[in-house]
N, C-alpha and C positions, 0 to 999 in steps of 0.2 A: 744347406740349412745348418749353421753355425752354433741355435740354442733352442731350448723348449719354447723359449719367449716369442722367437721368432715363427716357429712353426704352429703352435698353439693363435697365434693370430693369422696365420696363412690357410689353418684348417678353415676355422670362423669362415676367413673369406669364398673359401673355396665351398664349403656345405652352404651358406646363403646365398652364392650365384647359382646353384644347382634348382634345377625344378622338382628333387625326388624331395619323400620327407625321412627316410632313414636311409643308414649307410651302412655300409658292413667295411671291416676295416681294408681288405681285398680291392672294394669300391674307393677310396680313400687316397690308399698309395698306389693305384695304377693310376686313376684321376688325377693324382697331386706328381704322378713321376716320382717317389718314393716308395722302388722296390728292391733296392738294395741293401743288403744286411744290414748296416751301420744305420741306415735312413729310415730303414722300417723297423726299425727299435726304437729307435727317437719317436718316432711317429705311436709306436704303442704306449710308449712310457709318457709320452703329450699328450693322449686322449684318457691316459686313468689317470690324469693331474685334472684334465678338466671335468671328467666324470666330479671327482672329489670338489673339486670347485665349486661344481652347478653350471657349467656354460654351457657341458652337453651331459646328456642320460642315454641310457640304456634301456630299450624294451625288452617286451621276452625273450621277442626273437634277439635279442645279441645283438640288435643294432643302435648302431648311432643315430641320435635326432639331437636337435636346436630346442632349447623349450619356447613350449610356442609362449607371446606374450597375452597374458589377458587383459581387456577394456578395464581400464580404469574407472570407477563409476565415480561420480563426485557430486555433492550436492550440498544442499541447508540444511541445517539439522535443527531440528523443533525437540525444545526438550519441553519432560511432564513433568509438573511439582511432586511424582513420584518416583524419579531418579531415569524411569526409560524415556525416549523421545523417537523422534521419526525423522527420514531423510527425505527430501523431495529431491527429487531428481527432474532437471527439464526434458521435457520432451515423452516424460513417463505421467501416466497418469496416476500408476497406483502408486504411493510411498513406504519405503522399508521401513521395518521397524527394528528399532535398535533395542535391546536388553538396558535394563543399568548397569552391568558389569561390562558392557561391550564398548560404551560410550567413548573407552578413552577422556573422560574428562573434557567431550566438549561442551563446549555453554551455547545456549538456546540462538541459532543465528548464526554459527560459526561454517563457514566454507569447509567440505570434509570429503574425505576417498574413505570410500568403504570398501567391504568384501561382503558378499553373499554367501550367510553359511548356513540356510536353509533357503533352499527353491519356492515359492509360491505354489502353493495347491488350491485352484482357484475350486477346483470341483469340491471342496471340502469349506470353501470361502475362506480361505488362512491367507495372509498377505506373504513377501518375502521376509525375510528375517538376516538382518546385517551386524558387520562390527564396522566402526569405525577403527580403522588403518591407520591415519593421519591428519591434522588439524593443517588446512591449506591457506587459512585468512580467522583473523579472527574478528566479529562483530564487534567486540567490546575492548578496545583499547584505551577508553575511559569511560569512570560510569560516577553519578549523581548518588551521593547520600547523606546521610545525618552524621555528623561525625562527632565520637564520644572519646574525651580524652581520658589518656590514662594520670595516676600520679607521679611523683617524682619519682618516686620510689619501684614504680610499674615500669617505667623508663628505662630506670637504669639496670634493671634486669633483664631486660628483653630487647631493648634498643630498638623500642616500636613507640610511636606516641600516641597512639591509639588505634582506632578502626571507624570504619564505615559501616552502617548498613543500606545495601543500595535499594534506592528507591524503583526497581525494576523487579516485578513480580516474578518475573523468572530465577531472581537470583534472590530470591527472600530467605533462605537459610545457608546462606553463604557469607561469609563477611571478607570484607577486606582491610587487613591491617595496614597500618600508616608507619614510613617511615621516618627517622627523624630528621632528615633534608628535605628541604621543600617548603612551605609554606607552613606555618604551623597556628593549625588555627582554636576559635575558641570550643569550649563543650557546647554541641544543639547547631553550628553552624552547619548550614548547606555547603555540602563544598564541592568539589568535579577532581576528580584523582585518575591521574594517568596509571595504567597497570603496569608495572613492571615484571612480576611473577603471577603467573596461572596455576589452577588443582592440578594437583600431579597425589602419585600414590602413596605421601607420605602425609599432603594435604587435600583432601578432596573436595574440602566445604571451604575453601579458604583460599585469599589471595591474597597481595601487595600491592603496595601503590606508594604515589607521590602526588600530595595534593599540588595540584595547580591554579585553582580559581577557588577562591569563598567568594558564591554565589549568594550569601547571606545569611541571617538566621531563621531560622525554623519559626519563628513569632511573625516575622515581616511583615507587610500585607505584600503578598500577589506573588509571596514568593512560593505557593503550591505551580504556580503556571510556568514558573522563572523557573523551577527544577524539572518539569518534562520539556523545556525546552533545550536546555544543556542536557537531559540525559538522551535526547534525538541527535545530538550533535550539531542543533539547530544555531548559528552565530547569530546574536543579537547586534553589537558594535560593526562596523565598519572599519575594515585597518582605515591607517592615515592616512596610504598614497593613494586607498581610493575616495575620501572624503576631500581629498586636496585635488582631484581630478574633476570631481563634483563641484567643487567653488572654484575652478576653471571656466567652466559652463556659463557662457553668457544668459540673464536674463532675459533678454530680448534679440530677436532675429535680426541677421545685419541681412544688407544687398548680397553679399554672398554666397550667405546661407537659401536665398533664395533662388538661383543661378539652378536651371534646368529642371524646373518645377513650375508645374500649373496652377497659374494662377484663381482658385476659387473663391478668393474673400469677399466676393460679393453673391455669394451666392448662398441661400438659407439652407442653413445644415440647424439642426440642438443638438446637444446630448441628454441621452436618457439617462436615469441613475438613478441608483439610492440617496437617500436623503444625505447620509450621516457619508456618501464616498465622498474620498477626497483625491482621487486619482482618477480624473477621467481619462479615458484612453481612446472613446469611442466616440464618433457624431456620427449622424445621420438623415438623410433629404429623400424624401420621395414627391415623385410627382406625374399627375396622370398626361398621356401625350395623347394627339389627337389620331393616331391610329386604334387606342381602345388599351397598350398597353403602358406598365408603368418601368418610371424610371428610378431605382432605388442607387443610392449613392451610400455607402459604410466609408468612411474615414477614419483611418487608424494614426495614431498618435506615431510621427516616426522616430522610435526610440535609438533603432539603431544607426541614424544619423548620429549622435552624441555619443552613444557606449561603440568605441568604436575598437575593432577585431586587433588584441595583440593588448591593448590597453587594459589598465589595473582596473578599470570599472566591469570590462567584460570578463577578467578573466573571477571577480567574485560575482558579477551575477550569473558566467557556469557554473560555479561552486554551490552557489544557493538553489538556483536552476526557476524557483517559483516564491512567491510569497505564502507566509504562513499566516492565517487568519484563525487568533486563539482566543473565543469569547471576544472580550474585553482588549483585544489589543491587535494590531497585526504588525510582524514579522516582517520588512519590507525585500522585496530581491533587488533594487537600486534605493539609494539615499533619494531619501524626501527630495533634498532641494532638484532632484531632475524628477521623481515622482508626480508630487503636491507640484510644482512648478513649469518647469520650459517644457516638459515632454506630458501636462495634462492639456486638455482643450477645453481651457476657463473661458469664459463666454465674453466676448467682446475684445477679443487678445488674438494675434497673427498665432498660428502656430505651425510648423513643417507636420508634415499626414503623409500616408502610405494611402492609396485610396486605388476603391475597388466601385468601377460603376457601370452597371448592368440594367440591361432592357430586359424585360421579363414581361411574357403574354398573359395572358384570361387562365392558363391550364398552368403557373407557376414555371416555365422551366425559360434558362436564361435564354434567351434569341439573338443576344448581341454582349462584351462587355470590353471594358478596359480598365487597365491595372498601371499606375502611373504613381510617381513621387508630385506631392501638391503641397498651395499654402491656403490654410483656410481658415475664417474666423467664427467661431461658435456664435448664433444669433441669440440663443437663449438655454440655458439651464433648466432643464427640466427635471422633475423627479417621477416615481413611476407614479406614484399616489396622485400626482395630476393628473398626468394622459389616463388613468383610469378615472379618473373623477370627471374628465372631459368625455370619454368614449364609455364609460359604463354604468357611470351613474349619471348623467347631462345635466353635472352640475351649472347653473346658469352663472352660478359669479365664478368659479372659474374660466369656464370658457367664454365669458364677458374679459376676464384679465387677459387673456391670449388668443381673442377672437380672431386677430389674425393670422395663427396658427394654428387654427383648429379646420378649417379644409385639411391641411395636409397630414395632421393625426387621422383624421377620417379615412382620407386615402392610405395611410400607412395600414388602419386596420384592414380593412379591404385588400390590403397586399397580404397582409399578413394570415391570413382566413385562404388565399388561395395556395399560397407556400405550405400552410400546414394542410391543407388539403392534398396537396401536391407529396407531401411525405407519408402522408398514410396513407394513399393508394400504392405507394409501394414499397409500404409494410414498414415503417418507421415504427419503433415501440418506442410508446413512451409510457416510461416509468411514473406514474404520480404519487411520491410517498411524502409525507409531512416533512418537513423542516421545521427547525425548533433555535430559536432565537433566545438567549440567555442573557436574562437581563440582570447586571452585577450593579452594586454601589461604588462609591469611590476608592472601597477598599477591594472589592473584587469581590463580595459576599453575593451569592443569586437572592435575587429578590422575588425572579418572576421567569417562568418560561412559556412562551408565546409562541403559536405556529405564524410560519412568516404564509402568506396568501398572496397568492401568482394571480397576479390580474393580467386584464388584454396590453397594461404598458410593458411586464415582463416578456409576456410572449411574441409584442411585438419586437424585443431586441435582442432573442431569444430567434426568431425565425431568419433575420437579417444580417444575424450575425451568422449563423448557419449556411446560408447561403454565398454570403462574401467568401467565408471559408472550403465550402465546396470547389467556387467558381476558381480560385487563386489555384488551390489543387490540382482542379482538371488542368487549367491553363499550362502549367509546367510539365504535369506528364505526360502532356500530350508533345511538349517540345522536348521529351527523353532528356532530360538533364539531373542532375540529380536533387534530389526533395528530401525534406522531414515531413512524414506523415504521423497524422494521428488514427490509429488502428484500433480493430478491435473484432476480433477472428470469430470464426463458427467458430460456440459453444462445445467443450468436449463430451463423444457421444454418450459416454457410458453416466455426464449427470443427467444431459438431455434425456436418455432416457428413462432416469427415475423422475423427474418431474414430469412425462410423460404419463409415467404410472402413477403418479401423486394425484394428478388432477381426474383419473378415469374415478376416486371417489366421491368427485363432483358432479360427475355424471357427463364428464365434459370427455370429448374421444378425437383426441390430434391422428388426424393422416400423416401418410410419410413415415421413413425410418428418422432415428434418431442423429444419426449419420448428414442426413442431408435434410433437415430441418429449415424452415425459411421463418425470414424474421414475421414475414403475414402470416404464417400460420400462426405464431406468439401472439398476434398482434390481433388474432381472430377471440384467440382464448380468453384477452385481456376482455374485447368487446362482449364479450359473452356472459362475465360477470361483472360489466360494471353496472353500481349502485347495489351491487347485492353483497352480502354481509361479508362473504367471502373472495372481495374483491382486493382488501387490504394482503392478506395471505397468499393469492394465487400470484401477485403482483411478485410481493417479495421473493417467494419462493424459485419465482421465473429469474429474477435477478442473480439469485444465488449459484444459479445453474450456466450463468454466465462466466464468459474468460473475463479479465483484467486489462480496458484497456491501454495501449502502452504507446511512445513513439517508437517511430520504427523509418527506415531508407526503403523499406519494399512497400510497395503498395497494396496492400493485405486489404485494402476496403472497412469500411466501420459498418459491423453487423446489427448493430443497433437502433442506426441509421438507415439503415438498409441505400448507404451509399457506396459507391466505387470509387470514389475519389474523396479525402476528408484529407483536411490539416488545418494544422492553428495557428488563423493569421490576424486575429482580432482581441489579442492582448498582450501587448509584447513590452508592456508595464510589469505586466508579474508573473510573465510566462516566458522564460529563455528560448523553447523552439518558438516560439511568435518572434523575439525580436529576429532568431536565423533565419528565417523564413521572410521579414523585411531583406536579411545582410544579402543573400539569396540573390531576390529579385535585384536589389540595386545591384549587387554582382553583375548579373546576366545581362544588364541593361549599360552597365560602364564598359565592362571588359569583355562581353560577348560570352559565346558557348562555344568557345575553342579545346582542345585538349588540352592543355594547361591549369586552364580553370574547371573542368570537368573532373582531372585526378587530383585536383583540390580537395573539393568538394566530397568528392569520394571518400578520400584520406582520413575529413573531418565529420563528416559527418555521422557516422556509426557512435562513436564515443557521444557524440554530443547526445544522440537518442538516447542509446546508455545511461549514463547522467541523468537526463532530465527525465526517465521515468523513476530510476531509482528517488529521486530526489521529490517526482512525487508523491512516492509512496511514502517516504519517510513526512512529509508534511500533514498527509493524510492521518498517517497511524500519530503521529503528534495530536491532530485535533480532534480527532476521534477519543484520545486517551483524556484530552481538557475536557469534554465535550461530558465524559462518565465521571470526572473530578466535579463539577461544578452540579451537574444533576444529583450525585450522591451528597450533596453537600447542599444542596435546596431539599432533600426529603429527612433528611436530620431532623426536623422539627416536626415531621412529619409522621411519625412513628405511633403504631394504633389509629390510624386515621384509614378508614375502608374507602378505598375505590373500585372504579368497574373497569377492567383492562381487555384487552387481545389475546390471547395465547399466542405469541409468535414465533417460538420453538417448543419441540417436543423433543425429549435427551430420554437416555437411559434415565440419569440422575434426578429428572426435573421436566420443570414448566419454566420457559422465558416470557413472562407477562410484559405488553408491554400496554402504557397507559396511552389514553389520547393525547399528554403532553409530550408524549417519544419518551418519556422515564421507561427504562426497564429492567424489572426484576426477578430474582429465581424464588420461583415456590421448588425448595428442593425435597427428592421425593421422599427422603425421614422424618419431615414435615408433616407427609400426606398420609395421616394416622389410621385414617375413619375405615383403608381398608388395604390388603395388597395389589398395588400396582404392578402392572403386565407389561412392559415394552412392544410395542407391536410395529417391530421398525419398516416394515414392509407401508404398511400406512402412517408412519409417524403419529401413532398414538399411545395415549397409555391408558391400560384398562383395570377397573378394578376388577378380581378375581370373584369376590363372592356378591359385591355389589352390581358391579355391570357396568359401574357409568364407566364413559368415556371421556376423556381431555384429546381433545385435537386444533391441531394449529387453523387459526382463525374464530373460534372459538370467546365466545364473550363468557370473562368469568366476573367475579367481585371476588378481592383479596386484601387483605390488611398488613399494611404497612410494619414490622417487624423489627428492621435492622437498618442504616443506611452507613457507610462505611467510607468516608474520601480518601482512607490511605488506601487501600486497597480497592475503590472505584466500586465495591459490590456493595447492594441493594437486596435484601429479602422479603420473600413476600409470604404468608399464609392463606392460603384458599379458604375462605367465606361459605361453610355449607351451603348448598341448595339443593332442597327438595325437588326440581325439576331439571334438572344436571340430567342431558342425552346419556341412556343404558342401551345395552345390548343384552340379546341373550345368552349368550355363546362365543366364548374365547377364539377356538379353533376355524369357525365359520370367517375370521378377519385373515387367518392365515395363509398364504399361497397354494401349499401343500393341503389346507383344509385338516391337517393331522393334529391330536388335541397335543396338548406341552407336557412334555418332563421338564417337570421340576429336579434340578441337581440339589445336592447335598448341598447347605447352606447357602443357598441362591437367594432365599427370603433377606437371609443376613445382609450377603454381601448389597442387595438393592436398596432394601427398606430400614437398613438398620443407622448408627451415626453416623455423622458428616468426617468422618477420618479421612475420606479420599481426597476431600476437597480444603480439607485443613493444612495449613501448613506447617509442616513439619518445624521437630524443635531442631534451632540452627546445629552444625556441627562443633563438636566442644564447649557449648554453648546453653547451660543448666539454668540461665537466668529467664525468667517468666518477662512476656514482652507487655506486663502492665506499669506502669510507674513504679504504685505501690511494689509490686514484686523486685523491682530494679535494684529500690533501695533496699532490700533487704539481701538481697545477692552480695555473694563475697567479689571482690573485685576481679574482672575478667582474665587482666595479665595475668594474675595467679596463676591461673588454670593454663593459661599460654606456656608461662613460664615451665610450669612441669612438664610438659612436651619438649621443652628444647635442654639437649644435654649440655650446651654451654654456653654460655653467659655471652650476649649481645651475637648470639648466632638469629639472624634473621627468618623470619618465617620457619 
């Protein structure tokens, strides 16, 4: 042994081959053959370099150990507009909670390693309690807002050209200042700014950037929907090589294109559709056979003939993963011209299909099918408002205009009555909750919101296309090859079991653990209250109790469906696993299931899951967010006007009313004057203390209109007295324990008293009032910038 350097790594080696966990030095150098004077001083004077190092420690006992390593824990971190936040960890149910001084300075979404530095006391109901370690990805590496210029004079003091306020609720008292490279745009313009610098502990409310897009200005029309679409990171444009890929794209099918596809163009397919689509993807043929059953035929648009694997088309509709449909517009995952054009199935026009055709008996289940690449010609356009005006209302001049296609919507409904029969014997839920259709003007303003209404043509394309995508499913895993499925797991136990307990105050009493719950048992609970008052609530509440479902390479079954095989092969227009799941089959069918193309498949497949749920969600939480933009921006006029709404959540804070047009708003509880309010979270209620009534979810109340807010999406509501408002007698009699309440020392306060918790704080550095009037009277911002920074054009 020549130096410490060398033995100090020979040690390492030699204590992590060993199976002991401590060592005594004695152990060490007879182990290592270092018991000679010289060697066994090296050897003591190498273990107190590494003691002092940290490689190894010392126990009581005088021995040597290895530090053991601890689990990394990593997760998303949710922050609160009160500086603390929480981490979700997968595969955990409960989530840490972080301090605001523990943060680290992460932002709401940010990838994080924590540390646990308080244990979970569940017997006391306390969650864990964490710090964040280290920021591992950041969510926001650009963000959408208003941007307000500084003067010349602001400029040249600070070498900032202004700031941002971003339009993301989470970071509403945070700004980020602009620097003077980059895009330098006007005061009031919407712009998109790459971050360059994040909070750190000299800036905590505050960041940097470089504008890169003005997305427009603040007055525009439609530029409220243009800013949550850059601030999802949602691409609007198409680059060039993939628009120049798309006017590649033959109009019209050659002989070619035809080669190894079954011929159906004479054979009667329509498609069904909305009026206003313009992207058909789907036709469809049924017809009864002389043994008793039918033959239902789904043909799918074959998209991934044209977007093809390795190409600029394909590799931005991974990137998009789905279409995004915002009110008044949508968001396409391919260019129109193969959209709108070669790859929809316009009626009277050849078009290449992916086609799925199946025999199915009197009891719905398939008895025979086949799954093949075809050409086929749409005989007619239908919209759903026909086939229900043909089969539910018998209107005579419709079905005079398509008299001879009204056998076979006949026979479709007939298929379709046995299908859904077919799923709710074995426990299919289905969710029935309103849809809400937002009707805007030319400039994007709502005019009107409307429930959309499922007739028998929705559910017959709704049952068919269900089915095509089961059948495709089974088929492949039953040939073990590898698949995208669409999943969606037993519910986790511990919510199953509070909606469990939620609905025993309806009197309603589920069998079974929460553990092993079956979708018919849900599906009993739903039947049990429907048409009764508390059927909107038992619904939702079921829903919420639900997982997320996601794609996925293992076949996890869709529990909602109460199927064992599910995947999505009947939209592959504006769903990227639909068109993989075409690439797929045509794979398996050109190049066989050899291993080659098996660790293909493998390789790619995971990522692509990946992707395209993330990327649903992000579409989701995009229209979801348009969806409260455009409803808070139709009750603006609204204000003092009483309606009669739902109670659809019960909070600490509050009442979530929602109306019959899906508006929903908070009667928050500082609001709720007339008495003190009780939290009774065991039944999610809130109870007056000296009055008695109760507020509980499902619950019809009348509330007046207050507030309506489109920057910030929130809606207020005030509760409408009523003399007949359901009381109790007795607080204690609702609680588990049956034990009456201590009241703590300022508990009335912190409940009942103002809206501080839910207000948003004033920004950091940041003394100017966020009203116009107050704007202008504010001394100018850089000022205040300026005296934080000790020297002239030092940034941030």
């Amino acid at each position: 042994m020549k130096n410490n350097q060398t033995i100090k790594e020979a040690i390492l080696v030699y204590m992590k081959e060993q199976k002991k966990m401590a060592f005594k030095v004695k152990d060490i150098s007879e182990g290592m053959g270092l018991t000679g004077s010289t060697d066994f001083k090296l050897l003591v004077s190498s273990l107190a370099e590494m003691e002092r190092e940290g490689t190894v420690f010392l126990n009581k006992k005088g021995e040597f150990k290895l530090p053991t390593e601890e689990p990394v824990l990593s997760g998303t971190f949710r922050a609160s507009d009160r500086g603390f936040g929480f981490v979700s960890i997968e595969g955990e149910e409960d989530d840490i909670y972080i301090p605001a001084h523990q943060t680290n300075f992460a932002l709401d979404g940010d990838t994080v390693t924590i540390e646990i530095i308080r244990p979970a006391e569940p017997w006391f109901d306390k969650g864990a309690e964490g710090r964040v370690k280290a920021i591992i990805e950041r969510k926001f590496t650009q963000l959408v807002g208003e941007f307000f210029a500084y003067t010349e004079e602001g400029i040249e003091e600070t070498g900032l050209y202004g700031y941002i306020e971003p339009k993301d609720k989470k970071l509403t008292d945070t700004r980020v200042f602009i620097e003077e490279k980059g895009i330098k745009p006007v005061d009031g313009a919407i712009v998109l700014v790459e971050i360059t610098l994040y909070p750190d502990s000299d800036f905590p409310r505050s960041m940097q950037g470089i504008v890169k897009t003005v997305i427009g200005h603040k007055n525009d029309p439609g530029i409220d929907i243009l800013t949550i679409v850059y601030k999802h990171g949602i691409q609007v444009e198409f680059p060039d090589e993939v628009m120049a890929e798309a006017n590649e794209v033959s109009e019209k099918i050659s002989p070619e294109d035809r080669t190894g596809r079954r011929d159906l163009t004479e054979e009667v397919v329509v498609t069904i559709d909305g009026e206003d689509a313009k992207d058909l993807d789907d036709a469809v043929a049924v017809k009864k056979l002389e043994n008793g059953h039918y033959h239902l035929g789904v043909h799918i648009a074959d998209v991934s003939y044209y977007v093809t694997e390795g190409s600029a088309l394909d590799a931005e509709a991974y990137d998009r993963a789905t279409s995004v449909y915002l009110t008044d517009r949508v968001i396409p995952m391919l260019p129109h011209r193969l959209s709108n054009g070669i790859c929809s199935l316009n009626p009277h026009e050849d078009r290449l299909a992916m086609s799925c055709e199946m025999e199915i008996d009197q009891t719905g289940e398939v008895v025979s099918h086949d799954i093949f690449p075809s050409v086929i010609r749409s005989y007619r356009r239908m919209s759903y408002t026909q086939v229900n005006q043909i089969i539910m209302d018998e209107d005579e001049t419709v079905r005079k205009e398509h008299e001879e296609l009204v056998p076979m919507f006949e026979a479709m409904a007939e298929l379709h009555t046995i299908l859904e029969r077919k799923r709710k014997k074995r426990g299919a839920i289905d969710f029935e909750s309103p849809e809400a259709k937002i009707i805007v003007d030319r400039d994007g303003h709502p005019l009107d919101i409307v429930l959309r209404e499922r007739g028998v043509g929705e559910r017959i394309i709704e049952s068919f296309m269900l089915s095509a995508n089961e059948t495709v499913s089974e088929h492949y895993t039953r040939l073990k090859v590898p698949m995208i499925y669409r999943v969606h797991e037993q519910p986790d136990s511990d919510r199953m079991q509070r909606f469990m307990e939620f609905v025993t105050a309806f009197g309603i009493s589920m069998k079974g653990s929460s553990e092993t719950v079956t979708p018919k048992s849900l599906q009993k609970v739903l039947n049990s209250v429907s048409g009764k008052p508390e059927e909107s609530v038992i619904s939702t509440m079921m829903l919420r109790s639900m997982k997320q479902a996601k794609y996925d390479v293992e076949s996890l079954g869709h529990y909602g469906l109460a199927a064992k095989y599910y995947s999505h092969f009947t939209s592959p227009i504006r769903r990227y696993p639909d068109l993989i799941l075409h690439r797929l089959i045509r794979s398996y069918g050109e190049q066989g299931t050899g291993s080659e193309q098996l660790a293909k498949w493998n390789n790619l497949l995971p990522d692509i899951a990946i992707q395209s749920s993330k990327m649903e969600r992000r579409a989701v939480d995009a229209e979801r967010e348009t969806d409260a933009l455009k409803k808070a921006e139709y009750m603006m006029d609204k204000v003092g006007e009483v309606y009669e709404g739902i109670i659809g959540s019960v909070l600490r804070f509050g009442l979530f009313i929602e109306l019959p047009n899906t508006v929903e708003g908070l009667v928050h509880i500082s609001n709720m004057k007339d008495d003190y309010y009780e939290f009774i979270e065991e039944r999610l209620m809130l109870v007056g203390e000296h009055t008695g009534v109760v507020y509980r979810i499902g619950q019809k109340v009348k509330i007046k209109v207050m507030r309506a807010d489109p920057e910030t999406r929130e809606i207020d509501f005030e509760l409408v007295p009523d003399p007949n408002a359901p009381k109790i007698d007795s607080i204690p009699q609702l609680k588990k324990d049956g034990k009456p309440h201590k009241k703590k020392t300022g508990n009335r306060e912190k409940n009942q008293g103002s809206k501080d918790k839910d207000k948003k704080k004033t920004p950091y550095r940041n003394k100017e009032s966020k009203s116009a009037k107050d704007k202008k009277k504010a001394k100018p911002f850089y000022k205040d910038v300026a005296k934080k920074k000790p020297a002239k054009k030092k940034t941030r």
